[in-house]
VOMARVO-715005 format. One record per residue (C-alpha): residue in three letters; y, x, z. Coordinates in steps of 0.02 Angstrom, whole numbers, padded with zeros to 5 digits, always signed. Each point is the difference from the previous one (the first is absolute). Layout:
ALAYXZ;...
# end
This chain:
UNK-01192-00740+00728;UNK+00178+00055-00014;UNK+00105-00077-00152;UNK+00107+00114-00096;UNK+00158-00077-00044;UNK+00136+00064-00146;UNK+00149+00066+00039;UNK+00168+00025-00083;UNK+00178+00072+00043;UNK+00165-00005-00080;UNK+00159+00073+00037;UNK+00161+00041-00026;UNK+00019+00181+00001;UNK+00159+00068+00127;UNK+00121+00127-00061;UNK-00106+00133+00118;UNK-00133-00012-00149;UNK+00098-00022-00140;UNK+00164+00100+00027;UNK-00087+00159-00049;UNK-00060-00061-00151;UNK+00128-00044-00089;UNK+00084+00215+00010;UNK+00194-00102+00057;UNK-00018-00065-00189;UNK-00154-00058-00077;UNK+00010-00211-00008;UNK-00161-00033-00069;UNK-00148+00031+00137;UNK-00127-00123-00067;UNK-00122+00136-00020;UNK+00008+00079+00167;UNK-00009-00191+00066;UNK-00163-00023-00110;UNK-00084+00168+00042;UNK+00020-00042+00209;UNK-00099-00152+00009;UNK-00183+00099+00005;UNK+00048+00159+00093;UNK+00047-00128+00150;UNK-00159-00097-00042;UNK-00077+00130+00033;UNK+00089+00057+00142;UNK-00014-00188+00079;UNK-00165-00046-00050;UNK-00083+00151+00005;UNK-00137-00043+00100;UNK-00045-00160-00082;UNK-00008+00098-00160;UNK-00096+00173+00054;UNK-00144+00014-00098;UNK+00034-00141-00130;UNK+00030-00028-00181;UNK+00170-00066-00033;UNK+00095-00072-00144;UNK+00173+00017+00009;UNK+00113-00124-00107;UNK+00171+00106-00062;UNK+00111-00094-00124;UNK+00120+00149-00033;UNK-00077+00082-00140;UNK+00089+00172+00068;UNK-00065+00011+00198;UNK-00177-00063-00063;UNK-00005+00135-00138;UNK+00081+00123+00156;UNK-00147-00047+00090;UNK-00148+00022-00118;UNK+00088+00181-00023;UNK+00029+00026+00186;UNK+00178+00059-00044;UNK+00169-00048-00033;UNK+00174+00059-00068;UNK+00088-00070+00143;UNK-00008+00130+00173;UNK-00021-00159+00118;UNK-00136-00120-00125;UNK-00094+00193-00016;UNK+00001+00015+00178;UNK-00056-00203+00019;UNK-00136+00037-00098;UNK-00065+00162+00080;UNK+00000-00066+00170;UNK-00084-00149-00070;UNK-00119+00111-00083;UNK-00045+00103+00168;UNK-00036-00169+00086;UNK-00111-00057-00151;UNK-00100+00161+00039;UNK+00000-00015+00190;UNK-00057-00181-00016;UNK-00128+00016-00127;UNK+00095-00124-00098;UNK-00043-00019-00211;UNK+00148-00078-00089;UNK+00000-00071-00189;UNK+00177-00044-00043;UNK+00027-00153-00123;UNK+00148-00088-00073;UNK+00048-00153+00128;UNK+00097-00126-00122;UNK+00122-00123+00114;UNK-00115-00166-00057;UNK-00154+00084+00077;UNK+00067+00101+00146;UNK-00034-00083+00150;UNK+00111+00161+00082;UNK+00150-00037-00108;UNK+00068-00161+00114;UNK-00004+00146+00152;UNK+00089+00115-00108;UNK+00146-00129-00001;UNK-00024-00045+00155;UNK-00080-00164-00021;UNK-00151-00004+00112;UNK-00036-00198-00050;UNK-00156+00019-00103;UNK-00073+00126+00123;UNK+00021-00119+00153;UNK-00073-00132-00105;UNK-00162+00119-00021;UNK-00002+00022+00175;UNK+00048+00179-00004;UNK+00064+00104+00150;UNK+00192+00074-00013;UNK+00002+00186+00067;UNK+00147+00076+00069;UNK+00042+00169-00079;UNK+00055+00083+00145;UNK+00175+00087-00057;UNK-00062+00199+00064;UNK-00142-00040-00122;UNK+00101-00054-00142;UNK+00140+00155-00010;UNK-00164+00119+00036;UNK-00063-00050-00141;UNK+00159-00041-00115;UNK+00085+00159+00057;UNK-00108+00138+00025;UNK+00105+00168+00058;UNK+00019+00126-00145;UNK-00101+00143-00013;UNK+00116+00157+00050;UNK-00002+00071-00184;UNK+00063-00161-00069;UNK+00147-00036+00126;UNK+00124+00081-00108;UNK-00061-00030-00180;UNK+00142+00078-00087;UNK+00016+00158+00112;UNK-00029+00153-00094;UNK-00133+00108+00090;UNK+00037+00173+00071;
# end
């Protein structure tokens, strides 16, 4: 009998997957950062979790409301959450969303990059391999919304 063991990842994101983000101006990216974690879940895991049930824990009340929608004002959280969408459908996957407070998130020590508690539980670190992570934190822009403010002929 095989024994299925958790797993967990945590990261720091490079510049390659947060550059574009920010536009050369915007500071804040907290809600790009919080819409990423279950499009490469998905994109990592993906066989563990074809066919299953999940619960996914968001404590940003913006990406987990941008995720029960399946949209997002932002081009590159939209674009997180359609691939992540398309991978939920080629997976069979069925996602309920909830509201993850810190006390009772056993993912936010991972989020800050504090793996102790999930070592202690015996839990397996994977390596998000950095292709993965800029496929899925910058996804190429559709050709009709390259140039946004381009008036069309």
């Amino acid at each position: 009998m095989r024994v299925a063991r958790d797993h967990f990842f945590g990261l720091r994101s490079p510049k390659e997957a947060t550059g574009p983000w920010s536009g050369g101006s915007k500071q804040n990216l907290v809600f790009e950062a919080e819409v990423l974690p279950y499009t490469l879940a998905l994109a990592c895991w993906g066989k563990t979790l074809r066919g299953k049930h999940v619960l996914v824990f968001i404590d940003n009340d913006g990406a987990r409301h941008s995720w029960i929608r399946g949209t997002a004002d932002s081009f590159y959280a939209r674009a997180m959450i359609h691939s992540g969408t398309l991978l939920e459908s080629e997976l069979d996957v069925s996602t309920y969303f909830l509201q993850g407070s810190d006390h009772s998130n056993l993912a936010d020590g991972p989020s800050r990059l504090d793996f102790r508690l999930c070592w202690q539980l015996g839990a397996v670190e994977t390596v998000i391999d950095p292709t993965v992570l800029c496929r899925c934190a910058v996804p190429r822009r559709p050709h009709h919304e390259r140039h946004p403010f381009r008036k069309k002929k």
